[in-house]
C-alpha positions in Angstrom: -1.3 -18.6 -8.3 -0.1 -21.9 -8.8 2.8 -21.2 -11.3 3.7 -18.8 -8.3 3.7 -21.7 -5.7 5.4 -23.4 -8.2 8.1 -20.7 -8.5 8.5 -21.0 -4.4 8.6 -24.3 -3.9 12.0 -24.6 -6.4 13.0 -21.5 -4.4 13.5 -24.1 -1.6 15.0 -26.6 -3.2 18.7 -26.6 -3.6 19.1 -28.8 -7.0 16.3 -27.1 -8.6 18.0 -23.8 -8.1 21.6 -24.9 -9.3 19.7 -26.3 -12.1 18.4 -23.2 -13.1 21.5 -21.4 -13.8 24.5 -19.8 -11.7 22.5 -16.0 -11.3 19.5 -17.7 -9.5 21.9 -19.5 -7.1 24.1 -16.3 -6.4 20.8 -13.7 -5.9 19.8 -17.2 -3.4 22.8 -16.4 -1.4 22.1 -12.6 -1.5 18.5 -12.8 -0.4 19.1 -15.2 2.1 21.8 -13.3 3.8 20.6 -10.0 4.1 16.6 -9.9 2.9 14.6 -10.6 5.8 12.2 -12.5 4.0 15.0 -14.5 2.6 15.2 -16.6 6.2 13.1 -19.5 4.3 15.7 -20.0 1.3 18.2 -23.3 1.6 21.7 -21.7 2.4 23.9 -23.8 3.5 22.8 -27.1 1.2 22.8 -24.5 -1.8 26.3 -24.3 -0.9 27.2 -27.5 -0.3 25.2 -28.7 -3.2 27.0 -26.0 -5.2 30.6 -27.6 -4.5 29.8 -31.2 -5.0 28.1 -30.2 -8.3 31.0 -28.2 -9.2 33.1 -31.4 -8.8 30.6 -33.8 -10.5 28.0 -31.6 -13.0 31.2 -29.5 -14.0 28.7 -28.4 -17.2 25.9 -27.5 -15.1 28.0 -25.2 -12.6 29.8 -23.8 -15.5 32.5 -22.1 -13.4 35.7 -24.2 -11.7 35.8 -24.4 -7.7 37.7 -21.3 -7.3 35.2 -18.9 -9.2 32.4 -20.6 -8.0 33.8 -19.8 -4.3 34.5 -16.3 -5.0 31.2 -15.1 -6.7 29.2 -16.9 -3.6 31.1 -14.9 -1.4 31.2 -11.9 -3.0 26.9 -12.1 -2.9 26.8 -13.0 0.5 29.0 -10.0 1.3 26.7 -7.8 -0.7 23.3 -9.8 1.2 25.0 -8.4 4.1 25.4 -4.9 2.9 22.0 -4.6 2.1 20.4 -5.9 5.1 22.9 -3.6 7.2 22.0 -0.6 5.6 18.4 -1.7 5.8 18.5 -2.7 9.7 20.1 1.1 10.0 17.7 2.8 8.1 14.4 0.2 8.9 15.3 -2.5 10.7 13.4 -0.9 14.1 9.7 -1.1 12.4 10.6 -4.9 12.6 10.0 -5.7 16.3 6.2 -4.0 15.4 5.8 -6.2 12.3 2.9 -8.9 12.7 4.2 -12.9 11.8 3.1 -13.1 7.5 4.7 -16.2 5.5 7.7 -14.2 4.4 8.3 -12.8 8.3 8.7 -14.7 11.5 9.4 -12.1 14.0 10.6 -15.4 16.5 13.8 -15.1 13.9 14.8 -11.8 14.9 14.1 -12.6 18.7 16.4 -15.7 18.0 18.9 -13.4 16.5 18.5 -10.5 18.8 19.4 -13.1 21.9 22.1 -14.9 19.7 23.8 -11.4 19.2 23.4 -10.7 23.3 25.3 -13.7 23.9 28.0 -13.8 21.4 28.8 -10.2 20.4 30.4 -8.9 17.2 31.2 -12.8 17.2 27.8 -13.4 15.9 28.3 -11.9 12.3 30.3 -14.9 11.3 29.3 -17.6 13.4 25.8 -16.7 12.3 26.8 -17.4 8.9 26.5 -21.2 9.5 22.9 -20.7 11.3 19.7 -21.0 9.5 17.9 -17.6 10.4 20.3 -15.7 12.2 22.6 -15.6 9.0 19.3 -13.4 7.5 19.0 -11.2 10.7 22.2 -10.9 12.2 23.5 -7.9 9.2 20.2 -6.6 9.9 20.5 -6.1 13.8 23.8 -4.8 13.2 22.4 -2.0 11.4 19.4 -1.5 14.0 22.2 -1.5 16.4 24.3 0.8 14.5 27.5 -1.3 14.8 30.7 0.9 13.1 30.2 -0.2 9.1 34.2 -0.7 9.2 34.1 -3.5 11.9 30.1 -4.8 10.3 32.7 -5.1 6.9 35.2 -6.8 8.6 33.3 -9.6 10.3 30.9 -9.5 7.2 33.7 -10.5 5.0 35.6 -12.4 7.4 31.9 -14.7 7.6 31.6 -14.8 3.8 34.7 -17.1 3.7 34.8 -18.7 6.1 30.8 -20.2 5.7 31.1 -20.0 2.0 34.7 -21.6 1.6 34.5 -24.5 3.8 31.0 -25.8 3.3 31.7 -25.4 -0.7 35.3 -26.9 -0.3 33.8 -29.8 1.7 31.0 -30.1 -1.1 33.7 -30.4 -3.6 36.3 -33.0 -2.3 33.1 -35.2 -1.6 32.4 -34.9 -4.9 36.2 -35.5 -6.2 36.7 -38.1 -3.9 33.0 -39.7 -3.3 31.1 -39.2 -6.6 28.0 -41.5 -5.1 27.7 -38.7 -2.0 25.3 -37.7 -4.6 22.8 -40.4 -4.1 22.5 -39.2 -0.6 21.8 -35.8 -0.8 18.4 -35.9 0.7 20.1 -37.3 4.2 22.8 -34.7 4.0 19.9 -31.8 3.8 18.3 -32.8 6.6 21.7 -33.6 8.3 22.7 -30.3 7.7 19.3 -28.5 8.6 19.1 -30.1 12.2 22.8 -29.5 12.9 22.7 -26.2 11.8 19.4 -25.3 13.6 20.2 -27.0 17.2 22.6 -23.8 18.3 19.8 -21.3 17.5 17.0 -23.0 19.0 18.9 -23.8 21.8 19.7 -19.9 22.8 16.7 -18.8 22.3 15.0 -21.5 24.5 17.4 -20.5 27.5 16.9 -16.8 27.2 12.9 -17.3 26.9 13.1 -20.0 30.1 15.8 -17.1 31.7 12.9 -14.4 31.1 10.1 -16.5 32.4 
């Protein structure tokens, strides 16, 4: 049990997964963007991280910038693929699904009020939220949204979360080399910025329902 807590706790923990090789960090990004009990796993400081490692641990990424880009994208387009055609075919016996530590049903509430608010829209600006990236290809297939416009904004997402967090990731790197020593601060930076929108929204519509 303990080499399994183990196992989780590096799961969360961005340098630990890089460290571990380019597959763990790529099936990171799939499982977090389309595997509903992949809500937990660090998405957009994986990224980051990814990018400024790619500019200063060239060795340990093992790919240049460009590469790196594309093979993050392409597994966050197929995350999304998979949790669509899950939402479609599952996604329903969700909303009955008690709370357990890999299911927060308060996620998919968050991302079912998001998606009320924002449309079609929320399949790429849900790709820079914590949470709703994880449910938003899934309600789109509970939903039934047309797969031709779910690939479109799905792809559309992909780059545009996955290119400019990993760009910015890289020219700190190129540019700032010590940004490293401050990685800690930019985590949590980046977890409360990214959280802020979705707690927000989901705070209205539960004071709007009350």
């Amino acid at each position: 049990m303990s080499e399994v807590w183990e196992f989780l706790k590096e799961l969360v923990d961005p340098k630990s997964i890089i460290q571990l090789g380019l597959p763990l960090l790529l099936f990171v990004i799939f499982a977090e963007t389309g595997l509903f009990f992949g809500f937990f796993l660090p998405g957009d400081s994986l990224v980051f991280i990814s990018g400024l490692f790619c500019a200063t641990k060239k060795d340990l990424i093992g790919v240049n910038i460009v590469v790196l880009i594309l093979l993050m994208i392409a597994a966050a387009v197929l995350g999304n693929i998979v949790g669509y055609l899950f939402g479609r075919h599952f996604g329903k016996n969700l909303f009955k699904k008690e709370d357990s530590f890999f299911f927060k049903k308060r996620h998919l509430i968050a991302t079912q009020n998001f998606y009320e608010k924002h449309g079609r829209k929320t399949l790429i600006m849900g790709r820079f939220l914590p949470y709703v990236r994880t449910f938003a290809p899934i309600l789109a297939g509970i939903i039934h949204l047309d797969f031709r416009k779910f690939m479109l904004y799905n792809i559309a997402g992909a780059f545009a979360w996955i290119g400019s967090i990993a760009s910015i990731g890289y020219f700190l790197g190129s540019k700032f080399p010590e940004t490293e020593n401050y990685l800690g601060y930019i985590v949590i930076g980046l977890i409360v910025i990214t959280t802020l929108p979705v707690a927000i929204t989901y705070l209205k519509n539960r004071k709007q329902k009350n």
